[in-house]
C-alpha positions as CSV (number, residue, x, y, z in Angstrom):
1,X,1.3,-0.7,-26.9
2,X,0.2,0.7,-23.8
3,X,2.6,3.8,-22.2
4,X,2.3,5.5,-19.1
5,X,-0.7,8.2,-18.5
6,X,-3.1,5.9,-20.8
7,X,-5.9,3.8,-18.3
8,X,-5.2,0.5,-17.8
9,X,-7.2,-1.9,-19.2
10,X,-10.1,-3.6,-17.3
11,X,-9.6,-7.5,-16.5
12,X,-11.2,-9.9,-14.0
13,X,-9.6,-13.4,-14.3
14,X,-9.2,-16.3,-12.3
15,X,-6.8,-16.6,-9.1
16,X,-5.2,-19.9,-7.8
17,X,-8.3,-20.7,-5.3
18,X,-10.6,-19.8,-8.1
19,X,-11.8,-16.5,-7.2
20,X,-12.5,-14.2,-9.8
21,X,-9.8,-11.0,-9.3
22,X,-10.4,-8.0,-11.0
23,X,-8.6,-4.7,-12.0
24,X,-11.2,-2.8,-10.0
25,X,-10.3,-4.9,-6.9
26,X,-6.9,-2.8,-6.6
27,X,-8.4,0.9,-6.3
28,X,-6.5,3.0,-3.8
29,X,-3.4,0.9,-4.1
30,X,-0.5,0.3,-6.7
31,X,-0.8,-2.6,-8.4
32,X,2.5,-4.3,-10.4
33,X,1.2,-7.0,-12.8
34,X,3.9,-9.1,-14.1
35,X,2.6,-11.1,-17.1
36,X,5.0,-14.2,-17.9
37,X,5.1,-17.3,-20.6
38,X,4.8,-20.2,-18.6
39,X,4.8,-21.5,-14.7
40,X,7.9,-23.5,-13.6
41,X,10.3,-22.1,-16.2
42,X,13.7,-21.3,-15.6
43,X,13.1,-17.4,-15.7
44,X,9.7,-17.4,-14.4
45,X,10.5,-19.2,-11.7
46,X,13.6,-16.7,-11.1
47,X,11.1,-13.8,-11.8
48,X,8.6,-14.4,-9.5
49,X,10.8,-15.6,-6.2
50,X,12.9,-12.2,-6.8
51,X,9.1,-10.4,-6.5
52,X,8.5,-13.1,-3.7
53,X,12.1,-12.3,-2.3
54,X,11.1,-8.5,-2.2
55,X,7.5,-8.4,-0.9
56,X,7.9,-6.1,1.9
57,X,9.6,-3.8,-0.2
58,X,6.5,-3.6,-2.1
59,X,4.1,-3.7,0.2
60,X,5.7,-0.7,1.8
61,X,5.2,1.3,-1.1
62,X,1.5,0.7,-1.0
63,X,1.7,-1.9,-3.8
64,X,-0.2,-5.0,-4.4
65,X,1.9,-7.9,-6.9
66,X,0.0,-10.3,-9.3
67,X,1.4,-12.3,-11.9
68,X,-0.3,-13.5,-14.8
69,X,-0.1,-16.2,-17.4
70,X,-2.1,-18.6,-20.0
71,X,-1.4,-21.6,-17.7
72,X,-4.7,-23.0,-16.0
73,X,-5.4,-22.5,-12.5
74,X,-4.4,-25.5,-11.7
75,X,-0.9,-24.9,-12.8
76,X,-0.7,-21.4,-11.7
77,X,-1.5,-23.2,-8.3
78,X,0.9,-25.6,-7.8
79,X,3.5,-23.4,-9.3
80,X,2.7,-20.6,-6.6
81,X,2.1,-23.5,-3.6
82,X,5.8,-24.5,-4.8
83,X,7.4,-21.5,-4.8
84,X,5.6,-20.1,-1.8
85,X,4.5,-17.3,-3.5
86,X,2.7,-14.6,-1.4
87,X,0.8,-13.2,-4.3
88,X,-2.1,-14.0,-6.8
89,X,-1.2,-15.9,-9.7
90,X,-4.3,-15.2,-12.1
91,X,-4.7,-17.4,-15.1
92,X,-5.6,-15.5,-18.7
93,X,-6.7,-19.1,-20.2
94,X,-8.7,-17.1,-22.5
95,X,-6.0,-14.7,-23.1
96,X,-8.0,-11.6,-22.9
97,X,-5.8,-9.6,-20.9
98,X,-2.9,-10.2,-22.8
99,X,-4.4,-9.0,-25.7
100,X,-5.4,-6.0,-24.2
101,X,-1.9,-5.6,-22.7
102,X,-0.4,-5.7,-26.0
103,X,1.7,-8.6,-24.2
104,X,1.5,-11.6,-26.3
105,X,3.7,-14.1,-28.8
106,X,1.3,-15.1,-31.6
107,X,4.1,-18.3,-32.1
108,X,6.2,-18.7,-28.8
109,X,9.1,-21.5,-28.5
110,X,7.5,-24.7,-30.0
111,X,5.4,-23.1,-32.2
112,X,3.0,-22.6,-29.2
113,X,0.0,-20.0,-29.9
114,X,-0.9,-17.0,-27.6
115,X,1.6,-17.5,-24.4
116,X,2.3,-14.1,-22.8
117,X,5.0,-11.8,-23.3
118,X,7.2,-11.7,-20.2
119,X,6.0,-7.9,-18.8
120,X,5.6,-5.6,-15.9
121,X,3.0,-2.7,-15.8
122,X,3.0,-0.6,-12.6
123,X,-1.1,0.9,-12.2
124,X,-2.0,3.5,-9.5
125,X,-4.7,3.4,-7.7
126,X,-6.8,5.6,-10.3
127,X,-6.2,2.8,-12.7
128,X,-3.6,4.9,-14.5
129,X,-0.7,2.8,-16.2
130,X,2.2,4.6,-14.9
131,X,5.1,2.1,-16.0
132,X,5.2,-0.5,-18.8
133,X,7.8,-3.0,-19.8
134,X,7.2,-5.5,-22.7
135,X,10.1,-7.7,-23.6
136,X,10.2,-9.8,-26.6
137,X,12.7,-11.9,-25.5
138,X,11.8,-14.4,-23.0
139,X,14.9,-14.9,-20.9
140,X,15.1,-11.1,-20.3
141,X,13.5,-10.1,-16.8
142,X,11.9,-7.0,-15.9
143,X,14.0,-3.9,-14.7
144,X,12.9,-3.8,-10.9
145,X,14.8,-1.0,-10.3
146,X,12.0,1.2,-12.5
147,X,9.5,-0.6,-11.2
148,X,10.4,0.8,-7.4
149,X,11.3,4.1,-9.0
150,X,7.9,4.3,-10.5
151,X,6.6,3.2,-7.1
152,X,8.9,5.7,-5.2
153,X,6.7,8.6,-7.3
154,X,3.7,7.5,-6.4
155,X,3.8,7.6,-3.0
156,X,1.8,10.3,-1.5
């Protein structure tokens, strides 16, 4: 599992306009990545409009917000288009990031394969992991109030 102080992990995956968005893209700003199971879910959907809800927050603290899931593009689109999400929604198809998040259920609900573990990882602008929260269970959300904490110590 990945802690805080440890690099993050290099990724470049897909966004909802099929751009390819990579960790590199984000250097010089905090980035929170908020891996989750499936679009238009109950607790994703609750999970992502609170981030959605809370932008400016964010963006004050110099932070950029992706969310990322196994869900196609396509999905990831009209989910985000729904929601009016102001943030990329990147699509780990492949599920390479996951893995190298540690974030993952082998078997999810309905014996599903490889969906990602709902998760936030807060990365500064070194590429430094700096907060990490992977839960196992599904309906739990991430604690935002570390997250801005985290945030709140990063800012020069």
């Amino acid at each position: 599992m990945l802690t805080p102080g440890q690099p993050a992990p290099s990724f470049s995956l897909y966004n909802t306009e099929k751009q390819l968005v990579s960790l590199g893209d984000f250097a010089g700003k905090n980035l929170i990545m908020l891996f989750f199971p499936m679009a238009f879910t109950s607790t994703c959907t609750a999970e992502l409009c609170q981030m959605r809800d809370d932008i400016a927050t964010y963006a004050g603290m110099n932070a950029e917000v992706v969310g990322i899931s196994v869900d196609s593009p396509y999905t990831l689109a009209k989910f985000r288009d729904e929601q009016r999400l102001p943030f990329d929604l990147l699509s780990d198809f492949n599920k390479e990031a996951s893995r190298a998040y540690d974030t993952i259920y082998e078997t999810y609900a309905l014996g599903l394969k490889g969906v990602s573990k709902r998760s936030a990882f807060v990365i500064d602008g070194q590429g430094i992991v700096r907060y990490a929260e992977v839960l196992d269970n599904a309906k739990d959300v991430p604690n935002f109030t570390n997250i801005q904490t985290t945030l709140n110590t990063l800012i020069e």
